[in-house]
N, C-alpha and C positions, 0 to 999 in steps of 0.2 A: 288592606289587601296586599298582595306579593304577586306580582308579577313580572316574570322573567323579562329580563332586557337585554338577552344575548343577543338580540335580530336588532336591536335599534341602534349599535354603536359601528355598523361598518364602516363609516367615514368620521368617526371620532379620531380627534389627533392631528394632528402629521400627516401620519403614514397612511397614504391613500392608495390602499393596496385591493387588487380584484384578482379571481379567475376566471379565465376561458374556457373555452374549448373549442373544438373541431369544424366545421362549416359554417353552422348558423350561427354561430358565437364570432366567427374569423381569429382563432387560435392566432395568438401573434408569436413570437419566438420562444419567450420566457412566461410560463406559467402564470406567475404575477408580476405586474409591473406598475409602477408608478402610473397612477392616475391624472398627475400634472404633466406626466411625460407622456403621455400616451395620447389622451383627450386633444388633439394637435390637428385633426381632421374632422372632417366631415364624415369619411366612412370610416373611421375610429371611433367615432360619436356613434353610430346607428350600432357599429356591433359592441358598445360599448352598454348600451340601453336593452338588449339582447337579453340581458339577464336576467329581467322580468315575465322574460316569454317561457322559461321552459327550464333548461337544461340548469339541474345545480340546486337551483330558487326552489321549485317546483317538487322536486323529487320525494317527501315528506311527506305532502298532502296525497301527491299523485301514486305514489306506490301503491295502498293497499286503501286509506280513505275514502279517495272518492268513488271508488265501485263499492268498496262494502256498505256508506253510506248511500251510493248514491242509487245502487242497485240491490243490494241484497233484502236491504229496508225495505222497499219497494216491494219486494218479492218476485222480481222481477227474472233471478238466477237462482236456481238452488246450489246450496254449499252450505254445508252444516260444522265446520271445524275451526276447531277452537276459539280466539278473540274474534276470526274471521268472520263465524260464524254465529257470534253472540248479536251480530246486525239481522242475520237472517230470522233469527227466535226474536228482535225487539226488546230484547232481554240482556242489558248489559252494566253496568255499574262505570262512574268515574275514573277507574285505575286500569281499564281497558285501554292497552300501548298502542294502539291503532288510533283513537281519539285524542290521545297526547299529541300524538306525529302531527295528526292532519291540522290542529289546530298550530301546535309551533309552527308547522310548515307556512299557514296562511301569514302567519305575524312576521315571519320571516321574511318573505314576497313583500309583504309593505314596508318591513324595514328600508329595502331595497328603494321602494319608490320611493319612501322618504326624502333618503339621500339624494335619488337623481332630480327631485322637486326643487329641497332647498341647500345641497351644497355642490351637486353639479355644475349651475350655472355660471358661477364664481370662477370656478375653473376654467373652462370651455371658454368662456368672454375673456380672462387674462388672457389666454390663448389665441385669440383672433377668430374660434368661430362666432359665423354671422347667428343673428337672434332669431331669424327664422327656423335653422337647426334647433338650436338649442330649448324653442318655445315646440318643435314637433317632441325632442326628447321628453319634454314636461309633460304634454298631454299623452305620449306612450304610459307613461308613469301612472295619470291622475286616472287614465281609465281603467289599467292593471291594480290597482289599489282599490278601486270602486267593486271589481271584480270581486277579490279578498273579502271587502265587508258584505257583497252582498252575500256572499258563501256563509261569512260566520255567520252573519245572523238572521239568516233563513234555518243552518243547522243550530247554532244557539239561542239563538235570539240578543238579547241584552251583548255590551260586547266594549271593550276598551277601546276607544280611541283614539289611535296613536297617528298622529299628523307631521310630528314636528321633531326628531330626533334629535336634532341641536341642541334646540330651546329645553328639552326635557332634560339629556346629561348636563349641558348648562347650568339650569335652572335647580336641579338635581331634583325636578319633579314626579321621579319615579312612584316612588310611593307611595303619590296624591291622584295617582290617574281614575278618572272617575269609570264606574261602569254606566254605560251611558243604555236608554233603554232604545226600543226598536226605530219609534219614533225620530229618535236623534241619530241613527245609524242610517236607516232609511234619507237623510235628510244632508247625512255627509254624505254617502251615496250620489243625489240626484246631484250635488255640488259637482265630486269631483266629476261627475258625463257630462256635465255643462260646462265644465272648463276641457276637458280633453276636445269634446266638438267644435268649441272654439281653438284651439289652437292645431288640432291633428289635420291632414290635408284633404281633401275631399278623394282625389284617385288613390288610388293602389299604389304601394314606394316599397323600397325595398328589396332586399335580397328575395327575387321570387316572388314578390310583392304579396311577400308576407307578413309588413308591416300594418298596423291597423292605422285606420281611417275614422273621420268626422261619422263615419256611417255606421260604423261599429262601435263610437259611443252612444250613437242614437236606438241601434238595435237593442242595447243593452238598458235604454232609457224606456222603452217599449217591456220590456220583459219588468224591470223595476216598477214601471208603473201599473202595470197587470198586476203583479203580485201586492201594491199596495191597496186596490181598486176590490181585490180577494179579501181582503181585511174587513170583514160587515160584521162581524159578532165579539163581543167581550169576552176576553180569555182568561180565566181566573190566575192569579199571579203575577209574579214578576214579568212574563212574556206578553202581556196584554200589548196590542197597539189596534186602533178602528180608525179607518181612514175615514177624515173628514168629510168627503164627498165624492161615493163609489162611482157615479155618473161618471162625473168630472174625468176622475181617473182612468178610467175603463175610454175615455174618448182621447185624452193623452196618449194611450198607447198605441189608439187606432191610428192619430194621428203621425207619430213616432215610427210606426211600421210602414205606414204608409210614404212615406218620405223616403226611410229605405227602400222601402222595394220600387218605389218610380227612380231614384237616383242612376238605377243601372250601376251603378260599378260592382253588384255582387249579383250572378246569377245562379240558378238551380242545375244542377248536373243533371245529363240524361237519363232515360233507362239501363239506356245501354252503359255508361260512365258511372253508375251509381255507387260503385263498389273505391270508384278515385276516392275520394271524401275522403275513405279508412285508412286507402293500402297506399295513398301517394304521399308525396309532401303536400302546402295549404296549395288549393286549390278554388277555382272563381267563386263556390258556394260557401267559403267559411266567413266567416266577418271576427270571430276572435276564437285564439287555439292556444294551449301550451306547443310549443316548438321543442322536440326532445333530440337528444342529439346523439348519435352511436360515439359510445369512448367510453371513460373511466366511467366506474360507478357513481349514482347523482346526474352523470350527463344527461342520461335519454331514460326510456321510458320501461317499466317491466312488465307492462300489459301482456307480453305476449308467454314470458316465464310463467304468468300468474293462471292467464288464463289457456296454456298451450295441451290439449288432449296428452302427447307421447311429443319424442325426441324428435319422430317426423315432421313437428310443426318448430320446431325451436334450434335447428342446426346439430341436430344429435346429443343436445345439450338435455339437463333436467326439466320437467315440465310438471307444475301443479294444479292444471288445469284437466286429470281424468276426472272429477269427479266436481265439476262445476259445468253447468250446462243451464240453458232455458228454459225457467219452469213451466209446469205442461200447462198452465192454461195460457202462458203467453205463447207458446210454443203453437199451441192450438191454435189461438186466433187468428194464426197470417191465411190468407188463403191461400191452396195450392200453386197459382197464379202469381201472389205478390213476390216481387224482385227481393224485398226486404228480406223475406225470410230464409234466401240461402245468403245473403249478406251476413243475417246475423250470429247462423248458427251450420257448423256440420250435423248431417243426419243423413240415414239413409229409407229410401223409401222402400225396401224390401227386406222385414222381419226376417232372419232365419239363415238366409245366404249365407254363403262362407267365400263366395269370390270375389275379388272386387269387379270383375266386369260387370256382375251383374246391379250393381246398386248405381244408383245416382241422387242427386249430381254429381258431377264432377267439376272439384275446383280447382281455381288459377292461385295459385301462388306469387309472392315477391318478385320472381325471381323467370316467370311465364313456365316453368312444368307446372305439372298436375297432380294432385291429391285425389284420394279417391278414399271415403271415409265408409264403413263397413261398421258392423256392429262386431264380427269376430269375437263370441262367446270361446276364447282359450278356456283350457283347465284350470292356470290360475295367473297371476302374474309373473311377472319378470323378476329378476332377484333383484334387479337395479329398480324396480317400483317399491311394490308395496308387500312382497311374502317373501319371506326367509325361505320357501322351499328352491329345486335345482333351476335354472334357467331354462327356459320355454314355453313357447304359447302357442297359438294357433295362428300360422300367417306372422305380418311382419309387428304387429302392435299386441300392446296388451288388450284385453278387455277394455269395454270403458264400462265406468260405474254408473253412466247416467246415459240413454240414450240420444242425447245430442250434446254438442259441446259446444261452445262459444266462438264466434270466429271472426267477432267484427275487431281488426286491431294483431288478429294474430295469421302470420302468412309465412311463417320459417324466412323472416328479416334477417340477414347477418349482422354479427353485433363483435365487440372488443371483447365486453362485459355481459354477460347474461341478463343483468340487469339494466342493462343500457341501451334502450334499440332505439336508432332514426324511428320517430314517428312524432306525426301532428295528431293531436287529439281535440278534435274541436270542443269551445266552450261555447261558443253563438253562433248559428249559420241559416241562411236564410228560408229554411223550412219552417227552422224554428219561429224567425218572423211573421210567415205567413200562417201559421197555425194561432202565433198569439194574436195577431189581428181576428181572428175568424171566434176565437174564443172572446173575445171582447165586444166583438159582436153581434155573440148569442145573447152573453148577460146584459148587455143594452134591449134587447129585442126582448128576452126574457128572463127576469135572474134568478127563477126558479130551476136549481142544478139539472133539475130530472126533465125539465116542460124540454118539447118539440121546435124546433127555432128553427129557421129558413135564410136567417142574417148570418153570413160564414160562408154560405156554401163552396161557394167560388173559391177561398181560396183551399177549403178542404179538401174537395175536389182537384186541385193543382196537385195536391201533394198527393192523393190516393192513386192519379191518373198517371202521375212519374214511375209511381210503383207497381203498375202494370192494371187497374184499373180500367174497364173500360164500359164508358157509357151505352150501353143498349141490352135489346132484350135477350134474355135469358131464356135457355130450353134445355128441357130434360130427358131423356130418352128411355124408352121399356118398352117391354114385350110382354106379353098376356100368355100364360100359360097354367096347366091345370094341373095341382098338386097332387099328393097321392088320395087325396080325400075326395077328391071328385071338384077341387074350388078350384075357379077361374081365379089366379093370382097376375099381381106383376111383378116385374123382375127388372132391376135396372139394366141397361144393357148402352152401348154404345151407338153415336148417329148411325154407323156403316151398318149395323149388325141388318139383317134380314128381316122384315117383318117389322123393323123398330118404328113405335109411335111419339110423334113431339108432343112435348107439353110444354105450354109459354109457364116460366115459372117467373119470370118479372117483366115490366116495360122498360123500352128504354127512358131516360129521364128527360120530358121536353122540357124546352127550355117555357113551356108554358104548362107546364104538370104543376097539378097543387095538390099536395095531399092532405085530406079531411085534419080537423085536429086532433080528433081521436082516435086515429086506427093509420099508424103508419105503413104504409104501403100499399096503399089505398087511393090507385090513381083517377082524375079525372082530366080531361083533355080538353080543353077551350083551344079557340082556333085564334089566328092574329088581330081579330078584329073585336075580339073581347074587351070590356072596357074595365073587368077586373083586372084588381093589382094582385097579379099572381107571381108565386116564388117557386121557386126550381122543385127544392126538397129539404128536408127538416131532418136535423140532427137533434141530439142529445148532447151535452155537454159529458157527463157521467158515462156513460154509455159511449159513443160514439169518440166526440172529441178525444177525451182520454183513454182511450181504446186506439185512438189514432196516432196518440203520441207515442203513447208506449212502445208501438210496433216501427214509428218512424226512429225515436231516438234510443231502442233498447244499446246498451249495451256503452251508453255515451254518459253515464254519470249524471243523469237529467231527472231518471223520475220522480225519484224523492223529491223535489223542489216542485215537482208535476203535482202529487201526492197532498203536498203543504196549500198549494192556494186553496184546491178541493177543500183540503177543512177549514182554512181562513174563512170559505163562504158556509160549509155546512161539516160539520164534525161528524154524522152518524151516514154520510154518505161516501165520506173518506173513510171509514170504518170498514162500509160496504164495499168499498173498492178492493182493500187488503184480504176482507175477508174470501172475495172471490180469486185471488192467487192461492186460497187452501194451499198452504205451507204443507197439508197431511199428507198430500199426494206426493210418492215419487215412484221412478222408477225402480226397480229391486225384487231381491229375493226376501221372500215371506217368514218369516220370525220361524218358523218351522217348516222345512223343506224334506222330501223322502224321508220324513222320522229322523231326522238331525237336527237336533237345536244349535242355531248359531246365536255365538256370544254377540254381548250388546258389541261391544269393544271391537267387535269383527263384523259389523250390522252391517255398516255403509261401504265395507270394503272387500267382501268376500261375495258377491252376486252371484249364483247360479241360471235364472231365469231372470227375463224381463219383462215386467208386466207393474200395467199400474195398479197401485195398492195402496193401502193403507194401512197404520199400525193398530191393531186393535189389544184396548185395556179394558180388562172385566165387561168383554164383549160391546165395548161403546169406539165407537170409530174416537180416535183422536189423533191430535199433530205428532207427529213425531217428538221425540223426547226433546228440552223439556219443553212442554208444550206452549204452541204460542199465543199469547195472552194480545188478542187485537183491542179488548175493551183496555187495557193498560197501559196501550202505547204510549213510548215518550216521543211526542210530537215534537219535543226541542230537547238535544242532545244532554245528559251535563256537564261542566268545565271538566279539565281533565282535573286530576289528583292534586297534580303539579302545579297549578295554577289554583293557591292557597286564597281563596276568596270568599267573603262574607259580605260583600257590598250589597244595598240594595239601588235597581236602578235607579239612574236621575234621570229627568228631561234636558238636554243641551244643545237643545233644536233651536232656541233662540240662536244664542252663542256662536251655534257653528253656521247660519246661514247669515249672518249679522260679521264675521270673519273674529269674535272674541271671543273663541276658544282657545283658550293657550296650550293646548298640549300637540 
């Protein structure tokens, strides 16, 4: 095999050379500077280790990777163009440069840990700092590396493991690096969270105390051990891995979440605060985040270029973000109520308007003005968009080609570089932990994906009630009136209206309601002195849970990994799952509009009406071009091009938990 080792020689040599940057980094005078000369502090150390969080490291994976991966797979955003868009279709071949990036990017990041693992310390100790720094800087390292493989090999599976940078150009073992299979990946994994928790500090440190903690490799021990616990059926091929004993694993996790969430040092933002998470730096509820920094290209993050509607949202800068937006059945499922769903998307609630007073919401930006997002059907676009014709539109934006757009992450930030914005982007936070807990145990309760489970509730419930959720009965209101036929009809109508009648359309949930097991919603009411063991209410995993997560973490580069355990435990219900974001649906104008045929080539970018549709071929509804193949799905990415490989995997799980893995 051939695999590149441009990420593993950073501290090869001599010349121990690095760069900074600007805040989170502590930019020191000179660009690069000697490593022996530098590493002389304590807080030289902390911002010296900085460069596993974000800025630089990061920028490869984080540009275009992990949302095309991690959302578009999903089907979670629509956006149909070019490489971008070959994640959307499921549809994509090894020589796709978005797949190259994201994986050098990851190898790159553990290059980095490498070095601050095994040739930082050497330094730093010449130097006089104490072993208590220098053993925090190790566990930053071993749980940002843990990070990295869990990423490749939930998107690859199989995966090189590279530990030891020294020993490898040393040893000149490059060319012997084994491909190790999931099993041994999984297994360096749960290593290096057991060494960061041991050595990382239990409170919050740091600049902003946005250093990670024993609690964020435990969170992350919770999520690893779910996803191994997911693992119950034989996967034909190289990518097979069955966890030993799914019990076992699935109560590790409970156990693992549980620890964090009693710890207290990370809690859940409010209602009202919900939006901090996105738009601030890290804040109480993250436990691990890339840290992106405003400055040169590579510093900080392009989230908001990629995903920005118009110039409005991006400092009057380019934005390629008209024409990616929340596809409608995710879009759909928030209720009008949840806080989430103007977090995660602009939209407006009135078709047709052309003012902006009239539409809402209205949102807060970076900066405390306001946005006021409008659909604004212009003639066509702008000559600085997307149409060669004269300049102008209608109002201050062009059209948008999708009727809502993305908005978690994008807030018109100022930046150096366009490509560059301050922003934290979380990788673990503790929703997340209370949902994997609550999913762990369902499948203990019942590990049927589809059965009804009542084990969860509570912390479901935490996370739906933050997002505006609220426990009690429900009423509907109408009015009776008699149509022209002579029938008494209803008519929905508002509580005030005159004459309106209520109709309970649910109960509230006691805390002694049990619903029958065959017909959800279906309540009956025992009083305190009942001697039945009764349960709140029953979710679905399928259904519910991952309906739950989707709408807590869109837009954070999570589903797909959401997606994977789903088939780990059942493959024709992760099937089921994709197939329900119907990729055929979008918003748009109709393949022939007033007897004008518009070209394919001008399909997705010349909209006249909006309306949801779909394309029709020889009169049979189908996905959009080319069409997407859910029964074909590649569950596990392939290597890129560039990473010349014919290995087949080994097991090294002895090896690497026994510490004789030489590489």
């Amino acid at each position: 095999m051939k695999l590149k080792l441009k990420y593993l020689s950073l501290l090869a040599g001599a010349s121990l050379m690095f760069s900074s940057c600007e805040d989170f980094l502590d930019k020191p005078a000179e660009d690069a500077i000697s490593v022996e000369n530098y590493l002389t502090s304590k807080d030289n150390l902390e911002a010296f280790t900085n460069q596993v969080y974000g800025a630089f490291g990061w920028n490869n994976y984080e540009d275009k990777f992990s949302w095309c991966a991690g959302e578009l797979m999903a089907g979670n955003v629509y956006h149909n163009f070019g490489d971008e868009g070959q994640f959307f279709y499921l549809n994509f071949n090894n020589t796709n440069s978005i797949l190259a990036n994201g994986y050098d990017g990851l190898y790159s990041i553990i290059g980095r840990c490498n070095m601050l693992i095994h040739e930082m310390p050497a330094v730093a100790k010449k130097n006089g700092l104490k072993e208590e720094d220098i053993n925090k800087a190790k566990g930053e390292a071993y749980l940002y590396r843990a990070v990295c493989y869990f990423l490749i090999t939930e998107y690859w599976g199989p995966a090189y493991i590279v530990t030891n940078n020294t020993n490898i150009i040393a040893s000149d073992l490059a060319s012997s690096i084994p491909l190790s299979n999931r099993a041994s990946v999984y297994a360096q994994i749960e290593k290096d969270l057991n060494e960061a928790y041991n050595l990382l500090p239990a409170a919050k440190w740091g600049k902003g105390g946005r250093k990670v903690t024993k609690y964020s490799a435990k969170g992350l021990l919770a999520k690893l051990y779910a996803t191994m616990a997911s693992c119950q059926r034989e996967i034909a091929g190289p990518n097979n891995y069955v966890c030993p004993d799914y019990k076992a694993y699935y109560q590790k996790a409970i156990d693992a979440a549980t620890e964090v969430i009693n710890s207290g040092v990370y809690e859940l933002e409010g209602t009202d605060t919900y939006e901090d998470i996105f738009m601030t730096r890290h804040n109480k509820e993250i436990l691990i985040a890339l840290e992106m920094e405003k400055g040169e290209y590579g510093a900080g993050s392009s989230r908001q270029i990629q995903f920005s509607r118009s110039k409005f949202l991006n400092q009057d800068a380019e934005s390629y973000g008209g024409e990616k937006g929340l596809s409608p059945n995710l879009f759909n499922s928030f209720d009008e109520d949840d806080i989430r769903k103007k977090a995660c998307s602009y939209y407006t609630t009135k078709k047709g308007d052309n003012s902006p007073g009239d539409h809402s919401p209205v949102y807060k930006l970076y900066d405390g003005t306001e946005y006021v997002y409008w659909l604004n059907p212009g003639d066509f676009f702008s000559k600085k968009a997307l149409s060669d014709k004269a300049d102008g539109c209608f109002g201050p934006e062009a059209r948008g080609a999708v009727l809502n757009h993305c908005r978690k992450f994008v807030y018109n930030k100022p930046f150096v570089n366009q490509f560059a914005c301050e922003m934290t982007l979380p990788i673990l936070r503790l929703a997340d932990i209370y949902l994997l807990r609550a999913e762990s145990k369902m499948a203990l309760e019942n590990n049927d994906v589809s059965a009804l489970c009542s084990d969860g509730f509570e912390d479901i419930s935490k996370i739906k009630t933050r997002a505006g959720w609220v426990n009690e009965a429900k009423y509907e209101y109408y009015i009776t009136k008699e149509d022209d036929k002579g029938n008494i009809v209803e008519e929905p109508c508002s509580k005030d209206t005159e004459g309106a009648i209520e109709r309970k359309v649910s109960d509230a949930i006691s805390s002694f309601a049990f619903y029958t097991p065959d017909v959800k919603g279906e309540i009956t009411v025992y009083d305190e002195t009942d001697t039945l063991s009764i349960k709140s209410e029953r979710y679905t995993y399928t259904d519910d849970l991952m309906g739950e997560r989707a709408k807590e973490f869109a837009l954070e580069c999570q589903s797909w990994l959401d997606v994977k355990r789903l088939y780990y435990r059942n493959e024709e219900a992760a099937k089921g799952f994709l197939r329900e974001r119907d990729r055929a649906w979008f918003y748009g104008i109709k393949l022939n509009f007033n007897g004008k045929a518009i070209a394919k080539d001008n399909f997705q970018r010349q909209r006249d009406i909006y309306e949801l549709s779909k394309k029709m071929v020889g009169g049979t509804v189908q996905n959009v071009e080319p069409p997407v193949d859910i029964e074909g799905a590649q569950w596990f990415l392939p290597l890129p091009a560039t990473v010349d490989k014919k290995d087949t995997p080994v097991d090294n799980k002895a090896a690497i938990e026994s510490g004789e893995y030489k590489y």
